[in-house]
C-alpha positions as CSV (number, residue, x, y, z in Angstrom):
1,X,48.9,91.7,91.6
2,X,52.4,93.5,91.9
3,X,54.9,92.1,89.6
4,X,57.4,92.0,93.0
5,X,55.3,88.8,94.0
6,X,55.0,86.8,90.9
7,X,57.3,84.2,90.0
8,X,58.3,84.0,86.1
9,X,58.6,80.8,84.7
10,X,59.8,79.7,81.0
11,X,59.1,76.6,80.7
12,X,61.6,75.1,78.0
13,X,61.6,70.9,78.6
14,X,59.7,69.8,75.2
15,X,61.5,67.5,72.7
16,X,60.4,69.8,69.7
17,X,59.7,66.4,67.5
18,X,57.6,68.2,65.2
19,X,60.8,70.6,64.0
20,X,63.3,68.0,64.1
21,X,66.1,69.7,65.5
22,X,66.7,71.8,68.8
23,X,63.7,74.2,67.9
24,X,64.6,76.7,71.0
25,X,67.9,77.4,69.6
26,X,66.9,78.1,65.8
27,X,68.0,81.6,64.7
28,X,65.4,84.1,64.9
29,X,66.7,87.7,63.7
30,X,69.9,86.7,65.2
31,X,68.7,85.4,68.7
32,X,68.1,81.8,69.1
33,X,64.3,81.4,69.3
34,X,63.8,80.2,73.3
35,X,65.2,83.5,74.5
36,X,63.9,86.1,72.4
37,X,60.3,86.5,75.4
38,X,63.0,85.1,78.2
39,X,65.0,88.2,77.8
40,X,61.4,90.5,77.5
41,X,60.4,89.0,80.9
42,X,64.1,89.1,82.4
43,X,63.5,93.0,82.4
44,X,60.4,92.7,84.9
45,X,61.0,93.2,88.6
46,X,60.0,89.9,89.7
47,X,60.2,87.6,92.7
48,X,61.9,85.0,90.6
49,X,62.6,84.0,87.1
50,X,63.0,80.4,86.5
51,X,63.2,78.3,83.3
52,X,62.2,74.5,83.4
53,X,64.9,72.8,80.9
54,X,66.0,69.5,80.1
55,X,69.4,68.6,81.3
56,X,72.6,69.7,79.3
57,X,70.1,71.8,76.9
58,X,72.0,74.0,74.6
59,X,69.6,77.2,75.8
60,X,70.6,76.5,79.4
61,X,73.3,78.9,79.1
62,X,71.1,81.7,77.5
63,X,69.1,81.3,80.5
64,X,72.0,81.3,82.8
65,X,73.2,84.5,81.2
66,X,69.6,86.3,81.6
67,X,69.8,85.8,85.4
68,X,67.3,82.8,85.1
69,X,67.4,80.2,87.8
70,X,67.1,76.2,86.3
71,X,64.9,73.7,87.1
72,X,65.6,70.3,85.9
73,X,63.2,68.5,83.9
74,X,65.1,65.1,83.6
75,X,61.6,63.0,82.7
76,X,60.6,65.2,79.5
77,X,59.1,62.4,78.0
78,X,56.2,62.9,81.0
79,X,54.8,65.8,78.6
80,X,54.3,69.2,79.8
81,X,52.0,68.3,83.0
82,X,55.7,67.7,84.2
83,X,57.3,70.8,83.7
84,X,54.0,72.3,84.9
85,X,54.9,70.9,88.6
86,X,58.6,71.4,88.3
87,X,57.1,75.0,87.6
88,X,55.2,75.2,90.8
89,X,57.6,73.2,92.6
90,X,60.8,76.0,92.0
91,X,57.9,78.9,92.5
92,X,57.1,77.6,96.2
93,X,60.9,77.6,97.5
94,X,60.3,81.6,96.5
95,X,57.7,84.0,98.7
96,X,56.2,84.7,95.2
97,X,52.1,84.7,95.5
98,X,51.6,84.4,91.8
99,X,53.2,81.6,88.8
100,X,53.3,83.4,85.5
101,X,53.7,80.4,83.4
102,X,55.5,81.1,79.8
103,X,56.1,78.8,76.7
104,X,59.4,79.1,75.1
105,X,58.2,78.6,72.0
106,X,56.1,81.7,71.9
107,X,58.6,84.5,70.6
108,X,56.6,87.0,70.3
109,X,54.8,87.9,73.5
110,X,54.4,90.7,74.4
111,X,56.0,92.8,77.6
112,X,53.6,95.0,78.0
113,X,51.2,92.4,77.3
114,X,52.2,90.2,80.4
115,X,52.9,93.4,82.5
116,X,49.0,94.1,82.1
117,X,48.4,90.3,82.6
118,X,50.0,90.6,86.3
119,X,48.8,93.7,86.4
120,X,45.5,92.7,85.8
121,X,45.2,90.0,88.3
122,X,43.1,89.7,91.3
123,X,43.5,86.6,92.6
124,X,42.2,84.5,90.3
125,X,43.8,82.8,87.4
126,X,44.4,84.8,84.4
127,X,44.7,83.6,80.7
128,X,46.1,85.1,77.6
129,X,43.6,84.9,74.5
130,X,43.9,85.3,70.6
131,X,40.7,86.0,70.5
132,X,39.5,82.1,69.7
133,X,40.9,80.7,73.0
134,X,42.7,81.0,76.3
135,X,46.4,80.2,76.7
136,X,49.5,81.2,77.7
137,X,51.1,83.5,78.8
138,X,48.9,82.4,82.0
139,X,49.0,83.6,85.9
140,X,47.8,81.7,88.7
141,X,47.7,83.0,92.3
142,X,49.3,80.5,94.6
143,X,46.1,79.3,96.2
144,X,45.5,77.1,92.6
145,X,49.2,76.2,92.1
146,X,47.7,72.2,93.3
147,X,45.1,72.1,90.6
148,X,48.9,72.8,88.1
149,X,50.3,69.7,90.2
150,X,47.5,67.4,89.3
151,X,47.8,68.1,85.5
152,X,48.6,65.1,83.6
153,X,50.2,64.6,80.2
154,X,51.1,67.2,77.3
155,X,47.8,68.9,77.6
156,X,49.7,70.5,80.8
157,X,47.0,72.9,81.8
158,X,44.6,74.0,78.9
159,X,41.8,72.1,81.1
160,X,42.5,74.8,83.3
161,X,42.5,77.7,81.4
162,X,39.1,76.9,79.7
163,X,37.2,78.6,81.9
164,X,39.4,81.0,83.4
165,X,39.2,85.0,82.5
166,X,41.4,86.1,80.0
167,X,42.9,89.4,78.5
168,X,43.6,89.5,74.7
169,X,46.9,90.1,73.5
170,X,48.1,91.9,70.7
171,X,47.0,90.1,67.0
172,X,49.8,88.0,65.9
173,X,51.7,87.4,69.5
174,X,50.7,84.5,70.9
175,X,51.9,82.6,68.0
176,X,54.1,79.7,68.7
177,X,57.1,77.6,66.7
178,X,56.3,73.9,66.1
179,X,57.8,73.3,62.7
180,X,60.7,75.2,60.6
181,X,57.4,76.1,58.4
182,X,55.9,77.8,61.5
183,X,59.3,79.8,61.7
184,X,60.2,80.8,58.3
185,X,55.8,82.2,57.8
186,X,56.9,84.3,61.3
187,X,60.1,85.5,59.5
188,X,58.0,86.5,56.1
189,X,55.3,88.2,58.0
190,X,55.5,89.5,61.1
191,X,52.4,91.0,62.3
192,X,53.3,94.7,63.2
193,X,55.8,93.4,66.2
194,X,58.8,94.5,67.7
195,X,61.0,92.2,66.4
196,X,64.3,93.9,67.4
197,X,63.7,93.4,71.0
């Protein structure tokens, strides 16, 4: 799939109650944390970027500032099957034939990774995987965006993804922030990343 038909999507809603603060915007080499793969992703040449956000968030601007457009997510509390549809719901006001579907709370994935992701896609949906199991960073063409609107819950769409393909990403990336423990391991040992970026 061209990267000119897929719409981006951070999604950026969650309530972070395992960290106990407003995870997204924790410092992370000097960048709050929920824009350091936003800003990776702004530099692709896509039909739209969009992040899915909880009213007044703190990151909204950082978004803002990246050339994202917002989506709303004023029922957060609905888990991430909610942000999932706002997703889908911002990607079908665009002509965009593909939903790339990105956690914020994943610093560390990839560009090139996700480039090969969309890349890689033939019209069918498309996982990331750690090697153990599939996950985001996740494409789906636009002919399955209904099976997103029908997810339910925080499991949002792993039911999805379990049997989907999947490309593995670099060791180490797909690692996400739930707890200041998560972030201050990913400060001590970063995995042969870029973390300037």
């Amino acid at each position: 799939m061209d990267i000119k038909d897929v719409a981006i999507v951070v999604l950026a809603a969650g309530n972070a109650r395992r960290f106990g603060s407003d995870k997204l915007m924790a410092d992370l080499d000097g960048k709050p944390l929920g824009v350091r793969a936003a800003a990776q992703m702004g530099q692709l040449d896509a039909a739209a970027h969009i992040a899915v956000c909880q009213p007044d968030a703190a990151i909204t601007p950082h978004y803002l500032k990246l050339g994202y457009t917002i989506a709303e997510n004023r029922h957060a509390e609905r888990g991430l099957s909610g942000s999932l549809h706002l997703a889908v719901e911002a990607a079908a006001q665009t002509e965009a034939q593909g939903l790339l579907i990105l956690l914020a709370d994943m610093p560390f994935v990839e560009l090139a990774h996700v480039a090969a992701l969309i890349a890689a896609s033939n019209g069918e949906i498309l996982a990331s995987s750690d090697g153990k199991q599939s996950m985001p960073p996740a494409i789906f063409p636009r002919d399955s965006w209904s099976r997103l609107l029908k997810a339910e819950g925080d499991a949002g769409a792993r039911h999805i993804l379990l049997n989907a393909s999947t490309r593995t990403a670099p060791e180490g990336s797909l690692r996400d922030i739930d707890t200041p423990d998560d972030l201050a391991a990913s400060k001590a040992l970063p995995l042969g990343l870029d973390r300037s970026s």
